[in-house]
N, C-alpha and C positions, 0 to 999 in steps of 0.2 A: 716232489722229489722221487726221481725214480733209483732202484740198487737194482745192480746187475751182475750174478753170483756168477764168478771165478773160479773153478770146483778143480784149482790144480790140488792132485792129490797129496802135495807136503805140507803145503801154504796156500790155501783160500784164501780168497779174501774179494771186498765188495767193488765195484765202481759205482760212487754215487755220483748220481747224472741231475741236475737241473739248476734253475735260476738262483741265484746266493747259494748255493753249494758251498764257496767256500767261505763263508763266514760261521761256518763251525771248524776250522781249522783246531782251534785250541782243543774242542770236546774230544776228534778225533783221536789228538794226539794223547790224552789223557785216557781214553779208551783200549790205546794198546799200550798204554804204562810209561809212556816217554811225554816228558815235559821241557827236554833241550833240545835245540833243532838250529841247523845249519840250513840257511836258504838260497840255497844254488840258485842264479837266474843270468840272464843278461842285462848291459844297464837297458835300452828300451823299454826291453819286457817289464824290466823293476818299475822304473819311470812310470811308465803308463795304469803295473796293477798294484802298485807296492800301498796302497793306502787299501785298499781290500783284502791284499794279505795281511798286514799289519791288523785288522780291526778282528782278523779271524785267530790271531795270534797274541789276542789281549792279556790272557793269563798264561803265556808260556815263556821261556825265557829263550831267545834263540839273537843271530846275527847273519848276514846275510855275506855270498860268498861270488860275486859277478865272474862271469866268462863272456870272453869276445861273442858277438853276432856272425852265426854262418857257417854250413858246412865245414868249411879250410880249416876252421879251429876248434872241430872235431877229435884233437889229436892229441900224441902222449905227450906235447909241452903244454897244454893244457889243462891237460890231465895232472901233470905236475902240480903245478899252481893250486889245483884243486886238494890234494891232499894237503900244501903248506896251510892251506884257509884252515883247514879240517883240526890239524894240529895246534892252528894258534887259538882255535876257538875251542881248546881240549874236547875237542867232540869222540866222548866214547861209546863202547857199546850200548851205554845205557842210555843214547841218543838216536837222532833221526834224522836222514834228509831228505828236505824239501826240492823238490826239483821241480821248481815255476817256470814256465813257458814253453817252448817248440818241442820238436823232436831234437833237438842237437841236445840242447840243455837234459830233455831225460835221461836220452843213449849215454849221455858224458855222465851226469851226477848219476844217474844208476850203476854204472859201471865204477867210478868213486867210489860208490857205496860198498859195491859187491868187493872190492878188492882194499879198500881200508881196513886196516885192522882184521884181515883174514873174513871181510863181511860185515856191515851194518845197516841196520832197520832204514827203509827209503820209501816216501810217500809223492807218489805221481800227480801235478795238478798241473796239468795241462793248459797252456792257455789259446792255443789254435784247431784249426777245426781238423788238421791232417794226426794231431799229436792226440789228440781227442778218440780218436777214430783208429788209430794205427799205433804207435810206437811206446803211447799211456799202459796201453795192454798187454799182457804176454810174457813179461821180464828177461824180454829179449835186448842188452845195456853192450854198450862196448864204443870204441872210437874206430876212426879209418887209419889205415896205414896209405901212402901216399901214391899207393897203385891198385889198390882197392880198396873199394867202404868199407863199413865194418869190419874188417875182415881180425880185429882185436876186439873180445866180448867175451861176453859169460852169461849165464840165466840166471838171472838173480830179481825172482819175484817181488814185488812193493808191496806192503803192507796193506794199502789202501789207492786207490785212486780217486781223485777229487774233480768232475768236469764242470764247471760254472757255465754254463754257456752264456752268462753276461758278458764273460772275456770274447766272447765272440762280436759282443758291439761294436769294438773299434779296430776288429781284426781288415786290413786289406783287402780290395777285392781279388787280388792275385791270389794273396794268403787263403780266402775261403775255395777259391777253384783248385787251390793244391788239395786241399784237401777232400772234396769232393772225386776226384779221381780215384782216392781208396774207398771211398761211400762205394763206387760205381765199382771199383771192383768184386767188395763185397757181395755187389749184387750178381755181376756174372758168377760168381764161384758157386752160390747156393740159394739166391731168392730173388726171384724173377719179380715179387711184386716191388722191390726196394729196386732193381734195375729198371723199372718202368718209371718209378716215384722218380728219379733221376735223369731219366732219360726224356720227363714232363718240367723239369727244374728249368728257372731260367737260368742263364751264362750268369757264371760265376757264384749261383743262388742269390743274385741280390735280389731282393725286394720276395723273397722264399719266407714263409711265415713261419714265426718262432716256432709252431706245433708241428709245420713238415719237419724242420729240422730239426727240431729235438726227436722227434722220431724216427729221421732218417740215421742219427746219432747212435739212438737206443738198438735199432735194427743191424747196423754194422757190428757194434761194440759186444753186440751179442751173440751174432754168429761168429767172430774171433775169440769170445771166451768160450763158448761150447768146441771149437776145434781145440784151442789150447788145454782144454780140462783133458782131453782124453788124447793128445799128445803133446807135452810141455816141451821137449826138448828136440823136437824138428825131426824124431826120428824115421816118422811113414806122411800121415795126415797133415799133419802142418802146413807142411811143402807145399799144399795147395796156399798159402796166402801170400805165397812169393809171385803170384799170377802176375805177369810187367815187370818185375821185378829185374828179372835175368839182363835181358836188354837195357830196363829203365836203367840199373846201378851201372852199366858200362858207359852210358850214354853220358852220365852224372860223370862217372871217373876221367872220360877223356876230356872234357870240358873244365875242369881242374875244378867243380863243384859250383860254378858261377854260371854256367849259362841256361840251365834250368832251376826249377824247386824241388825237388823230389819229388813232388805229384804230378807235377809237367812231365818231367820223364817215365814215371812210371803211366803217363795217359800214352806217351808212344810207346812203352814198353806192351801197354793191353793189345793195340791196331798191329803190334810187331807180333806177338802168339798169336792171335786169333790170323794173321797173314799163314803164320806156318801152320794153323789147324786148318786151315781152308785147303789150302795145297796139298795136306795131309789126307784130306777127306774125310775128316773128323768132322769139320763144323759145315755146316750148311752156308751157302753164299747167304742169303738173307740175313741169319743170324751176324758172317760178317758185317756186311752193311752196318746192321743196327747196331753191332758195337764202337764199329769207327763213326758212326755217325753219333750215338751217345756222349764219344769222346769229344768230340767236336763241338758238339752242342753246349760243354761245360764253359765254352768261351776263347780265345787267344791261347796261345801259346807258340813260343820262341820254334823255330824251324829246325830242324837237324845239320841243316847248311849242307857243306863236305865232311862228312863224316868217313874218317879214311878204315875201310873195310879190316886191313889187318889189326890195324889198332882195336876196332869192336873186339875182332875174333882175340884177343891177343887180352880185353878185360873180361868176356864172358868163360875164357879159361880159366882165369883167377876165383873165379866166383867160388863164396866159401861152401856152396851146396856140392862141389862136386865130388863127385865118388867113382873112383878106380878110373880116373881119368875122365869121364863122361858127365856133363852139365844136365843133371836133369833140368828138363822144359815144364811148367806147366802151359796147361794147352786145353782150351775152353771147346769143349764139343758139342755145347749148345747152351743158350742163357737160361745160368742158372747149374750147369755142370762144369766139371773140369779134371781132365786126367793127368797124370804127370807120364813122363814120355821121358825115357832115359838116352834115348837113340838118335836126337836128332843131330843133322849132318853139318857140316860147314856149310855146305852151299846150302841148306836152306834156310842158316843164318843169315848169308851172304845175299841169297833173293829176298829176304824179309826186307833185308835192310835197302835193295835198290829201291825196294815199294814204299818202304816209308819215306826217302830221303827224294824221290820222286812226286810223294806224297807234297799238295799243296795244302799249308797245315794254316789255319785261323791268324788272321795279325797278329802279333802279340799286341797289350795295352800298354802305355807308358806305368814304369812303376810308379 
């Protein structure tokens, strides 16, 4: 079992990473003093891990609390429902939630948490490999508003995060290549030896052995907690792990949140910056290359189609990073670094995006 120290300055706290991880659920919660626990999930997610949660929750008294499957129901009627769960199951302060499976289910039950009862205690158990890797981390929680993602949140750090990677047995191979796209970003931002390990991965990581990925896990989950320890609330350094980000969330919005996965989008979101850092003259052609080729390499994914140009420009304005009008870019200037770039133009959003939607991208697989 490996732990992977969180060093936010209000609220530390660990990410324990390996095989049966969660079948100490109970010890955990009894180690930060809470013994009642509301278990956010989805019905699949439950379906599929609800007897390993359960056995990890032998001695503790909780009930569980389902939300729809899917970005779309990301949102504050959902969010509604979530507090009525909360209140029929007198979940007080002196309680905990559980937030079992993707990234929809944290962003929502974290943000539950943060905003119930003016904030209560919330423990992250991720059960895929993008939530594992990205959205477990950070106590970055909130829902979408219907013309941008998140753009409704708060930081409200979890107690604890819990990553099993046995959840990862029966995950998807769609589901593991979403999540591989933030592995990969990972690696462009700050470690060249995890973007190589990735960039040797086979499509989709199947048939990738438990030790590359537990370590490809450990290496991501780790550089996201040393940026977040020394800035938790997005105010300078952070901004670099929005890398795809900018593009990816606009790509997601106009698409009504169904024609990608978040990691799909954010893999064209990486080949869209790394387009504006080439034309910048920031990045090296080659370094291009081998990031859209990395991309590629991860396996299928769904095409851009017609993507109507003013509508991008029209969601990348929305984006909740911007400042005094201006979308900071992050913008890779060579594997392994990355600047943020507060100046870039319309039209070199507007060429980005001829290049990518020109871009002949992977079949996608049947889901």
């Amino acid at each position: 079992m490996r732990e992977i120290h969180v060093a936010v300055p209000a609220r530390p706290y660990r990410v324990r990473l390996g095989t049966g991880a969660a079948e100490a659920l109970g010890e955990l919660l009894a180690s930060v003093g809470r013994s009642r626990a509301v278990v956010v999930s989805s019905p699949p997610i439950w379906e599929r891990h609800r007897d390993r949660i359960v056995r990890g929750l032998e001695k503790a008294t909780w009930t569980e609390a389902l939300v729809p499957e899917g970005e779309r129901h990301k949102s504050a009627r959902t969010l509604q429902g979530l507090y009525d769960a909360f209140l029929q199951a007198r979940l007080g302060r002196d309680g905990v939630v559980l937030a079992v499976g993707g990234g929809v289910v944290g962003d929502l039950a974290g943000f539950a948490a943060a905003s119930y009862m003016r904030g209560v205690d919330w423990i992250a158990v991720p059960t895929t490999l993008l939530s594992m890797v990205d959205s477990a981390v950070g106590g970055k929680v909130g829902i979408n508003h219907p013309r941008a993602k998140n753009l409704i949140g708060a930081f409200h750090q979890p107690r604890a995060v819990v990553a099993d990677v046995r959840f990862l047995d029966t995950l998807p191979a769609r589901e593991r290549q979403s999540g591989a796209y933030e592995i990969l970003k990972c690696g462009i931002i700050g470690d060249r030896a995890l973007f190589d390990a990735l960039r040797g991965a086979p499509p989709a990581l199947e048939g990738w052995s438990e030790a590359a990925l537990e370590d490809a896990i450990a290496a991501a989950v780790g550089l996201k907690a040393r940026v977040v320890a020394e800035d938790e609330r997005e105010g300078d350094l952070r901004r670099v792990l929005n890398l795809g980000h900018t593009l990816g969330h606009a790509f997601e919005a106009i698409t009504g949140y169904r024609r990608f996965t978040h990691g799909e989008a954010v893999g064209w979101g990486l080949i869209g910056a790394a387009a504006i850092a080439r034309r910048r003259g920031l990045l090296a052609g080659a370094d291009f290359e081998a990031i859209a080729a990395a991309v590629d390499g991860l396996g299928p994914r769904p095409g851009l189609g017609r993507m109507p140009p003013e509508r991008v420009l029209e969601a990348v304005a929305r984006d909740k990073k911007a400042r005094g009008g201006r979308v900071p870019f992050v913008l890779p200037t060579a594997i392994g670094a990355v600047s943020v770039v507060a100046d870039v133009t319309t039209g070199e959003v507007l060429a980005a995006l001829d290049e990518l939607v020109a871009r002949r991208a992977p079949r996608p697989r049947r889901a």
